[in-house]
C-alpha positions as CSV (number, residue, x, y, z in Angstrom):
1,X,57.8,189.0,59.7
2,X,58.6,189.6,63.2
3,X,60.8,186.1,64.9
4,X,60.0,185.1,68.2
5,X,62.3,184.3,70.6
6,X,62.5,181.4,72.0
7,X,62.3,181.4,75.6
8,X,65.3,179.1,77.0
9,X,64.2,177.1,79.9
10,X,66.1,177.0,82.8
11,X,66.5,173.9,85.9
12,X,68.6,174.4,89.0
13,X,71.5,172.0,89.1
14,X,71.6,168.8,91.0
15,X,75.0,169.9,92.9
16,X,75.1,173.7,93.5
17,X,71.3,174.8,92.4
18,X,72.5,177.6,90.3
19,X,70.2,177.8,87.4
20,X,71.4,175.9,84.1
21,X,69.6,175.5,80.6
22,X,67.5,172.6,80.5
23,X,69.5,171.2,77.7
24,X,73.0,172.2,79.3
25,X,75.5,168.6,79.6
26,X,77.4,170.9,82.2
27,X,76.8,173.0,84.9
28,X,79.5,176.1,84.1
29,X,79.4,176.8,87.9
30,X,80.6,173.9,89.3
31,X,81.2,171.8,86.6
32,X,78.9,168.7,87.4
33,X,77.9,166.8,84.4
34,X,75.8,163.4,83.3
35,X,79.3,161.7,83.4
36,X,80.2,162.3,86.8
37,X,76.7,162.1,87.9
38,X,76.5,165.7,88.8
39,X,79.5,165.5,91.3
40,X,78.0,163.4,93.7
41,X,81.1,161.5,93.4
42,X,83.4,164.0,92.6
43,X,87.1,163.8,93.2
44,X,88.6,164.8,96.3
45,X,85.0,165.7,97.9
46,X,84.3,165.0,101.1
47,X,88.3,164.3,101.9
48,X,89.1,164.7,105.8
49,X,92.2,167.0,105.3
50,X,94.2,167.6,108.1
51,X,94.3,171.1,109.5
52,X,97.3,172.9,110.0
53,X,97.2,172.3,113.7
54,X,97.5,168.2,112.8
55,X,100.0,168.8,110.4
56,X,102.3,169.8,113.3
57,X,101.6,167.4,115.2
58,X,101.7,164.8,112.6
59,X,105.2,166.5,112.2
60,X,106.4,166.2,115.7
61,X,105.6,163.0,116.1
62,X,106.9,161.4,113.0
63,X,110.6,163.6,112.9
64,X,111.2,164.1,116.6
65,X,114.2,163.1,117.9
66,X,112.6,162.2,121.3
67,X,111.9,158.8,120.1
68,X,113.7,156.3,121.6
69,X,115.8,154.7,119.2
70,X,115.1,150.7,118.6
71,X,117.4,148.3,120.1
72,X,119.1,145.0,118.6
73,X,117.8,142.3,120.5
74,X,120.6,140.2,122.0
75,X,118.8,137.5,120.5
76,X,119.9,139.1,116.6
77,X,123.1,139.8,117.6
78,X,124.2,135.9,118.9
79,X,122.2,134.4,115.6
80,X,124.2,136.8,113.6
81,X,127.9,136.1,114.7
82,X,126.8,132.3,114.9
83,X,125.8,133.1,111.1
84,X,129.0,134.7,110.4
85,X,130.9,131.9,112.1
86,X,129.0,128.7,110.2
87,X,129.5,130.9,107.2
88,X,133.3,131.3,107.4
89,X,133.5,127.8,108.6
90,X,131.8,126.7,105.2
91,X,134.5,128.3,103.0
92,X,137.4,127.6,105.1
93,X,136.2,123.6,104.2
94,X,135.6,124.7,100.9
95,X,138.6,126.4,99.9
């Protein structure tokens, strides 16, 4: 008795269209499956990564030390030192 050999049918995959067994749950190539929907949601795809160039230039502007540096409004400083004054008042009555 001679066995024939069952012919193994073959689909392109959803995501990458290299050719998969009809029965496969994965794609071995690019790893899309019935879970993740054949990666049309796949992590990280379709991220807008900086290029290098941004990246310096995301660099220079958040650590440069041409940035002017923030002032105290004169405003912060008078409500302060009243603070400080109605707060040492307090416990001088207290104590």
């Amino acid at each position: 008795m001679q066995k024939k050999k069952k012919r193994i049918e073959t689909v392109p995959c959803p995501y990458c269209g290299v050719d998969i067994r009809s029965d496969a749950k994965a794609c071995p190539h690019c790893g899309s499956d019935d879970r993740t929907g054949w990666s049309e949601g796949r992590y990280l795809d379709g991220i807008d990564l900086p290029d290098d160039t941004e990246y310096d230039e995301v660099l220079q502007k958040e650590f440069s030390s041409d940035r002017a540096h923030p002032r105290i409004s004169k405003v912060a400083v008078v409500g302060g030192i009243l603070l400080i004054l109605f707060i040492a008042g307090i416990l001088r009555a207290v104590l």
